[in-house]
N, C-alpha and C positions, 0 to 999 in steps of 0.2 A: 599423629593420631594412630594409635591402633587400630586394627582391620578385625584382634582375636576376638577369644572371648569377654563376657562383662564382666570383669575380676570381681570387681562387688557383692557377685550373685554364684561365686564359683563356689564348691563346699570347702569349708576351713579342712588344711591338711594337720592339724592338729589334735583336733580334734576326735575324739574313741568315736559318738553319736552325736548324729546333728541330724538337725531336721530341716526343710525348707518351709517356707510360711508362704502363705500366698501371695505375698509382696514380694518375694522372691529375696527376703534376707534368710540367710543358713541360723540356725541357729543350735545352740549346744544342749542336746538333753542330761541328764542325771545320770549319773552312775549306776551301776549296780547298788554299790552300797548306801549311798544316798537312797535307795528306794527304799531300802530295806530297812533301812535309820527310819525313815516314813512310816515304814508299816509298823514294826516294832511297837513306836512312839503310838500312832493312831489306833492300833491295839490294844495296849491299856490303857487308851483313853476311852476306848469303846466298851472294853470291859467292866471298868468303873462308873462308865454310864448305864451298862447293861446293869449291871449289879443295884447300881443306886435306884435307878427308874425301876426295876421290875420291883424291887422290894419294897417301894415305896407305894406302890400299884395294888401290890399284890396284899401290903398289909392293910391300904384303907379299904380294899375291899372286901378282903376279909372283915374287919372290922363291921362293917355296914352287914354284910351277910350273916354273921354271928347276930349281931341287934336283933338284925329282922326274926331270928329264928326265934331269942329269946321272947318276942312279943309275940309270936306266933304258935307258941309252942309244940313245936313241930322240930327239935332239937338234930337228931339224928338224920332224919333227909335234908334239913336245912344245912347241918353242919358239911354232910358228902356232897351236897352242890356248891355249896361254899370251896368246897376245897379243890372242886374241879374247874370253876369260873376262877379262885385264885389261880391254878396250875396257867390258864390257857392266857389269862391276862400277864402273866408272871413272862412266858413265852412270847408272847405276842410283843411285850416292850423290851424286854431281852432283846430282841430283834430290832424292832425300829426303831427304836433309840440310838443306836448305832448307825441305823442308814440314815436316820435326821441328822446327825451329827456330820455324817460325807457331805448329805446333801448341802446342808445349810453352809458349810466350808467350802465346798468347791464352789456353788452358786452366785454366793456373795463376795467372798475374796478370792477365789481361783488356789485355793490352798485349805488344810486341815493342820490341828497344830504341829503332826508330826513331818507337814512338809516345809512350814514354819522354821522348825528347830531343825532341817536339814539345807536351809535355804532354797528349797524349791519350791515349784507354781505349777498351776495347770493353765496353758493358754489353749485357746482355737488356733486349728494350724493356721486355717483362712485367713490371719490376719494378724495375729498372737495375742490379740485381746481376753479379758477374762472369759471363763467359760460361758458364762449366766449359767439360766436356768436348766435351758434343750438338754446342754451337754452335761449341765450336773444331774439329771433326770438320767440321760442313758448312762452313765457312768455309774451312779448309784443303783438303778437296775438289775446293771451285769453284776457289780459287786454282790446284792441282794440271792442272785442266780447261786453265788458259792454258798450260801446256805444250805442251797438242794441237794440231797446226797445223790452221785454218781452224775450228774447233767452240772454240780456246783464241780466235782471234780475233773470232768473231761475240759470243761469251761478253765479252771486254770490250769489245766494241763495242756491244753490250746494256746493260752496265753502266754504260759513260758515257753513253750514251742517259735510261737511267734515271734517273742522280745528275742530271744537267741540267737533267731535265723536272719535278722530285720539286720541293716544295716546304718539304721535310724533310731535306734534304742527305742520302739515304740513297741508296746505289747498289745492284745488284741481288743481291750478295754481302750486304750488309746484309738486304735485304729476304726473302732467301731463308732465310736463317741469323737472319731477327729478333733482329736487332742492331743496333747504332747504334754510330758509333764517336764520342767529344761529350770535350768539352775534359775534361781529369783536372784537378779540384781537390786540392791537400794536403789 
């Protein structure tokens, strides 16, 4: 019997990033380019959701707003509120349609399609279970955070800081939200 250490539980030396799970299995995170294969992908998926949702938002409300003016006839302030309630609803789904789109992905299956089409997942490190809800909450969050100009920018500038220097390939959305995002096996 060996006296060393648990080979089992030691970090893969093959391994670029790995991470440990609270079970104490090591386990391999994603590439660089896998991540970015991720975002890419989850990018225009989000844009096409922003795209579709806002306009789709924007024009029944429009729609209804116009009506109303025409039966009111009050054309002109109807019309300039109209196009300021479209602007702000047009924005507002621009926006969270996109973060419903992370959430509802990470939540439910620990993935979005572009970690799908890169073969990767989002586990809890605790255990490497799917994320649920907590974690797809702070994770869509912080994402939500880079919308903010200069607090959205320090925030991924923090977080490439972090993923760089880590020797776990985990950036500061991972580490905040204790998660790992690591190659999906079938």
């Amino acid at each position: 019997m060996s006296t060393g250490p648990d080979w089992a539980r030691r970090r893969p030396a093959q391994a670029d990033h790995s991470v440990q799970m609270g079970t104490g299995e090591w386990v391999t995170t994603v590439s660089p380019s896998h991540r970015f294969g991720a975002w890419l992908i989850d990018s225009a998926v989000s844009g096409l959701l922003a795209a579709v949702v806002g306009t789709f938002v924007g024009t029944v409300t429009a729609f209804a707003l116009l009506a109303e003016s025409r039966t009111s006839g009050e054309a002109s302030e109807s019309l300039m509120r109209a196009e300021i309630v479209w602007l702000v609803l047009v924005i507002c789904a621009s926006v969270l349609g996109p973060l419903a789109y992370h959430f509802v992905g990470v939540a439910v299956w620990g993935k979005t399609l572009g970690r799908l089409a890169t073969l990767s997942q989002i586990v809890r490190v605790s255990d490497g279970s799917p994320p649920g809800t907590a974690i797809a909450l702070a994770r869509t969050l912080l994402l939500g955070v880079l919308f903010v100009p200069v607090i959205g920018w320090l925030l991924a500038l923090g977080s490439l800081i972090a993923w760089i220097m880590s020797d776990d390939g985990r950036g500061l959305v991972d580490r905040v939200s204790r998660s790992a995002v690591i190659r999906w096996h079938r």
